[in-house]
C-alpha positions in Angstrom: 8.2 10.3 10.7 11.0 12.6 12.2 10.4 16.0 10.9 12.5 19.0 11.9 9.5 20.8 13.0 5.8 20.2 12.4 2.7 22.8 13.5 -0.7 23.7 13.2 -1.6 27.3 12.7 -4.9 28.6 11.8 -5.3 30.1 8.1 -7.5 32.9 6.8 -10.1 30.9 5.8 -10.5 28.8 9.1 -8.9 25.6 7.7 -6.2 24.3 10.1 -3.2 24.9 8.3 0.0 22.0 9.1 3.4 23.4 8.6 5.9 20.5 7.4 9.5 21.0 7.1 10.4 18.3 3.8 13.5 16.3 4.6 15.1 13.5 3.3 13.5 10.2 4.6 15.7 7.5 6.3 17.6 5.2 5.1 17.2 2.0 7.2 13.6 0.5 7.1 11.3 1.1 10.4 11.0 -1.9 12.4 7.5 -3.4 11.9 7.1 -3.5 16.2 5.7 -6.4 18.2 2.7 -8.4 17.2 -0.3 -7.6 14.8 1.7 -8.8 12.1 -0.3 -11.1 10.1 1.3 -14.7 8.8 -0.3 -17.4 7.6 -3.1 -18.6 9.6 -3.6 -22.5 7.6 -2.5 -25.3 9.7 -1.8 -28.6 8.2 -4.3 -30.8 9.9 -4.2 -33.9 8.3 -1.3 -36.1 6.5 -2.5 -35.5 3.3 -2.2 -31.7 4.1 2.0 -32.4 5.3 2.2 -34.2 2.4 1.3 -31.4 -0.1 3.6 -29.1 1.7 6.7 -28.0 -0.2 10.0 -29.4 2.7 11.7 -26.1 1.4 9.1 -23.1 1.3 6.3 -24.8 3.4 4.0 -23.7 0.5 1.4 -25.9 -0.4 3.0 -27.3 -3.7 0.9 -27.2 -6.9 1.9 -29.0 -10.2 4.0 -30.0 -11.5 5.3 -31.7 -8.4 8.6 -33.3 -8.6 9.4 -36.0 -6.5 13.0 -37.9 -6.0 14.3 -41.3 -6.7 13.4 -42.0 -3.1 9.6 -40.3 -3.4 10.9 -37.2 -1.2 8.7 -34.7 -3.3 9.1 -31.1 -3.2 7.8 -28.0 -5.8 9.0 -26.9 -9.1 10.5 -23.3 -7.9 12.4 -24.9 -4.9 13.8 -27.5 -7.5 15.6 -24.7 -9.2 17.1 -23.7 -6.1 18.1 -26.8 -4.5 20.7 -27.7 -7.6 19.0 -30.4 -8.6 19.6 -32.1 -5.3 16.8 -33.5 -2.8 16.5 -31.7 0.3 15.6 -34.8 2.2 18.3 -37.4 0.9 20.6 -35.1 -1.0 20.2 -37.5 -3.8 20.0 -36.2 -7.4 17.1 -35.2 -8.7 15.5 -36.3 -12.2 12.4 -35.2 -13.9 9.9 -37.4 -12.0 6.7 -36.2 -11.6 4.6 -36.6 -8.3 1.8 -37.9 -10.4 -0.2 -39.4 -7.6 0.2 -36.8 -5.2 -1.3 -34.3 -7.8 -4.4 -36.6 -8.3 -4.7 -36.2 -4.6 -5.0 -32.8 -4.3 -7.4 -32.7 -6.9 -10.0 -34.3 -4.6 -9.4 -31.6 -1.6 -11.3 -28.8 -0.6 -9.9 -26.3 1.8 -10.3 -23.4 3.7 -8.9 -19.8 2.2 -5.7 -19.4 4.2 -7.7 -15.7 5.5 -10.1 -17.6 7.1 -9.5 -16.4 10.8 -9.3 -13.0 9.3 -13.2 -13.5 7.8 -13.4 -15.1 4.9 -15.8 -17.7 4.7 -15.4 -19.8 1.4 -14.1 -23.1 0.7 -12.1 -23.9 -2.3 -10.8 -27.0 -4.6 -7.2 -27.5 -3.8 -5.9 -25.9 -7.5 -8.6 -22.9 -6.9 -7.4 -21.9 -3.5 -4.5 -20.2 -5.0 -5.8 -17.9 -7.6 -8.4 -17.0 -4.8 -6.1 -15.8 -2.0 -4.1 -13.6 -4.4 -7.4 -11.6 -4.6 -9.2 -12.0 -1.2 -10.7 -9.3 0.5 -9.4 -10.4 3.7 -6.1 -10.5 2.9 -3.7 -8.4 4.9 -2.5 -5.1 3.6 0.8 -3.5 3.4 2.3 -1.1 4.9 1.1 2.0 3.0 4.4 4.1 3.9 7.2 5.2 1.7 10.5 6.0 1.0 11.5 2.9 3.3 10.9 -0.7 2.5 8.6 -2.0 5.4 7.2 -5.6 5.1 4.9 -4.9 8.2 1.7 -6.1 6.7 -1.8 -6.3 8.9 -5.6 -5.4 8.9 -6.4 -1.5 8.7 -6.7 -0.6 12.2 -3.1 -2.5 12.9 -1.8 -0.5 10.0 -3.1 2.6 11.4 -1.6 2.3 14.6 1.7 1.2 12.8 1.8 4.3 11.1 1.4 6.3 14.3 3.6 4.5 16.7 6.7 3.4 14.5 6.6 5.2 10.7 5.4 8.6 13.1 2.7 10.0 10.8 0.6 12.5 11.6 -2.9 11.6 11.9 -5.9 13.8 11.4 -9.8 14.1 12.0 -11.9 15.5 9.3 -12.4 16.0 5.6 -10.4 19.0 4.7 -6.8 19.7 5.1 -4.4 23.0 4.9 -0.9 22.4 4.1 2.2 24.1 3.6 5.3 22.1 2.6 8.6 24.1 2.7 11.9 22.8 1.5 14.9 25.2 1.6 16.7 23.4 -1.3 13.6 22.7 -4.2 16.4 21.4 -6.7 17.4 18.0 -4.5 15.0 15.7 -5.0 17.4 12.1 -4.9 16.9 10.2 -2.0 13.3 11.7 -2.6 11.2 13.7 -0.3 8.5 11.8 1.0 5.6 12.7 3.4 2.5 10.9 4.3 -0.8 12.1 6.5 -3.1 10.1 7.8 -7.3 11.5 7.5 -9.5 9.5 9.5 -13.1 10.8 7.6 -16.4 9.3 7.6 -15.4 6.4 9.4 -12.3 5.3 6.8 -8.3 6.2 6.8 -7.3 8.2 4.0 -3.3 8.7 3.5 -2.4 12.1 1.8 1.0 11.6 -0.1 3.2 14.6 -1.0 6.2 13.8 -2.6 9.3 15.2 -4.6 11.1 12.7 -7.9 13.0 13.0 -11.4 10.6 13.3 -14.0 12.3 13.1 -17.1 16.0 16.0 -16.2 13.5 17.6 -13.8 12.7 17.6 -10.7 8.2 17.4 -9.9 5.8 17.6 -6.5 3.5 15.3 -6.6 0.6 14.8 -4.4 -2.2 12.1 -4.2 -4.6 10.0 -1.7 -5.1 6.7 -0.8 -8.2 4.7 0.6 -6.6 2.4 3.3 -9.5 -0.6 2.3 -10.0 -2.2 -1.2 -10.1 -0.8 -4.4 -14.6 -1.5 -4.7 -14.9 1.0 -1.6 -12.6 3.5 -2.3 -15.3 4.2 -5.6 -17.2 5.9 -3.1 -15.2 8.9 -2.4 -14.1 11.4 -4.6 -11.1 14.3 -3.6 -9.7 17.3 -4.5 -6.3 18.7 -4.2 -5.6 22.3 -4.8 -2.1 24.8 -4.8 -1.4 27.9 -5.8 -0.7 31.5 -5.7 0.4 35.0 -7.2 -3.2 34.6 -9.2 -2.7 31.3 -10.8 -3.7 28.0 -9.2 -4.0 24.0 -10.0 -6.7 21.7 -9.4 -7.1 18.0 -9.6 -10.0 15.9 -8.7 -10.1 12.3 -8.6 -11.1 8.4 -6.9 -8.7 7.8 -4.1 -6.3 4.9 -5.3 -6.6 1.5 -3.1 -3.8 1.0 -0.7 -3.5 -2.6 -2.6 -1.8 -0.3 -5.6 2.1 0.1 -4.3 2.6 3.4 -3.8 5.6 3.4 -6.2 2.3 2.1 -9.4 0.4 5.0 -8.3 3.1 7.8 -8.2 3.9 6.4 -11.5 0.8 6.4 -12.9 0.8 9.9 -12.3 -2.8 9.8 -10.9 -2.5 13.0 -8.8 -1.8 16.5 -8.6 1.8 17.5 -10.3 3.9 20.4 -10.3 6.3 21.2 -12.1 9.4 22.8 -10.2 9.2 25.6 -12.2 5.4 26.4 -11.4 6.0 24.9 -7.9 9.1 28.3 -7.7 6.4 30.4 -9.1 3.9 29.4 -6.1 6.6 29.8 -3.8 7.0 33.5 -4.4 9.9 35.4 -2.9 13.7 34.8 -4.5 12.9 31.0 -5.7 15.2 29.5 -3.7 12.7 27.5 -1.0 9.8 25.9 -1.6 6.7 26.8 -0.1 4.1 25.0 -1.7 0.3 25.5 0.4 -2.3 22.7 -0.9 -5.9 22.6 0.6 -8.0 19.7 -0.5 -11.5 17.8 0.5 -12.7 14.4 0.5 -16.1 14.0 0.1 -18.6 10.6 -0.2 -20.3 9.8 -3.4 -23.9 8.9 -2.2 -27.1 7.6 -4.4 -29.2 9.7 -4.9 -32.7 7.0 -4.1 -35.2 9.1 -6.5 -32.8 9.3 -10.2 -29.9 6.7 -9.4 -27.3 9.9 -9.7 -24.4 9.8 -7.2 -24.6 13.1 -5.4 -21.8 13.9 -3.3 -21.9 14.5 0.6 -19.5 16.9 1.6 -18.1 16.0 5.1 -18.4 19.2 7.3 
């Protein structure tokens, strides 16, 4: 991320402090870079396999499949967007159903498509499906916003995407000191995004502080993200905490799974908000820049072996 000027200065109560200038975040998409970028890793090995394989998305079809005068088959979306024409012959097509072929691929059992990327398991051909929309080992996306980047890859890919392309700041440790400033508090179209990256007890965290119209308003918002799945990121608990001039707010809360979009967790509203009137208030001097300083922790739920309690472990 280009930022007009970004530094580290110690605070008062020995908690680095990061300085971020807000700005308005770009309007083309980052390029997603060279390789890392995770396609499909299934290979049709076997006729039967080509045979199930849609001419115009390459997706394996599923029923109904549709098949033309000629037996050129293809699947029901694509037969919307061919015009009713066969890809193969450019014949019409009618409403014939592929009836054999689907009998066929209820005898198959394949490989998840993920299987290179670790998962092990082996599914009936109509089961396959439902299972790879939910597989653990299933490639994330990109968790940066305010662009749309289809760069999609394991966690340490992602990571090194963020750092080398999106140019996010990454951090070591459990605690964090920061101090947004924006000189003009009441523009918040082409929203303010920023994103940090915490690498803490062994995970990636992103930190998300950001500025939208709620309701005729503008609002800050901030909120984490656990860069894994959504049955790990239960273990860790975080707070995020701003204020000043004797009055502060305080959220705790489960980091959200990078598999949430960014855009169903900001509206969700599953974070710290200010309003732009508080967010002035904290700001102090005339109220015409923002100066908003948020502190916050991540800690590690553990269980406890002697009552069952989760007890947290505060990262040092």
């Amino acid at each position: 991320m280009d930022l007009d000027r970004v530094e580290c200065i110690p605070s008062s109560d020995g908690i680095e402090e990061d300085v971020h200038l807000l700005h308005q975040y770009p309007s083309k998409p980052h390029s997603g870079g060279g390789g890392g970028v995770v396609a499909a890793v299934i290979s049709p090995s076997t006729s039967v396999h080509e045979l199930l394989e849609c001419p115009v998305c390459t997706n394996s079809m599923y029923p109904p499949i549709h098949q033309c005068h000629n037996g050129h088959t293809l699947c029901s979306t694509c037969k919307t967007r061919v015009h009713n024409r066969c890809p193969t012959c450019r014949q019409e097509l009618g409403d014939i159903r592929c009836l054999a072929l689907e009998k066929v691929a209820e005898s198959l059992e394949l490989p998840c498509r993920y299987c290179s990327l670790g998962c092990p398991d082996i599914f009936p051909y109509y089961s396959k499906l439902k299972h790879e929309a939910q597989c653990n080992f299933r490639p994330y996306t990109c968790p940066y916003a305010g662009s749309e980047c289809s760069v999609v890859g394991d966690i340490p890919f992602l990571v090194s995407h963020l750092r080398d392309d999106h140019k996010v700041d990454m951090h070591s440790g459990c605690t964090f000191n920061h101090r947004y400033v924006k000189s003009n508090p009441r523009e918040v179209e082409n929203a303010t995004w920023m994103l940090t990256v915490f690498n803490c007890f062994g995970q990636y965290f992103c930190l998300h502080f950001e500025a939208f119209q709620l309701g005729m308003a503008p609002v800050y918002m901030a909120f984490l993200r656990f860069m894994g799945d959504e049955n790990e990121a239960r273990n860790y608990s975080y707070s995020l905490e701003v204020g000043a001039n004797g009055r502060k707010l305080i959220w705790e809360g489960t980091p959200r799974s990078v598999r949430d979009s960014h855009k169903k967790v900001r509206d969700s509203h599953d974070g710290l908000i200010i309003q732009r009137n508080m967010a002035l208030f904290f700001s102090g001097g005339d109220r015409k820049e923002l100066k908003l300083r948020v502190t916050g922790r991540i800690w590690k739920e553990q269980q406890n072996p002697d009552n069952g309690v989760c007890i947290p472990n505060l990262c040092s």
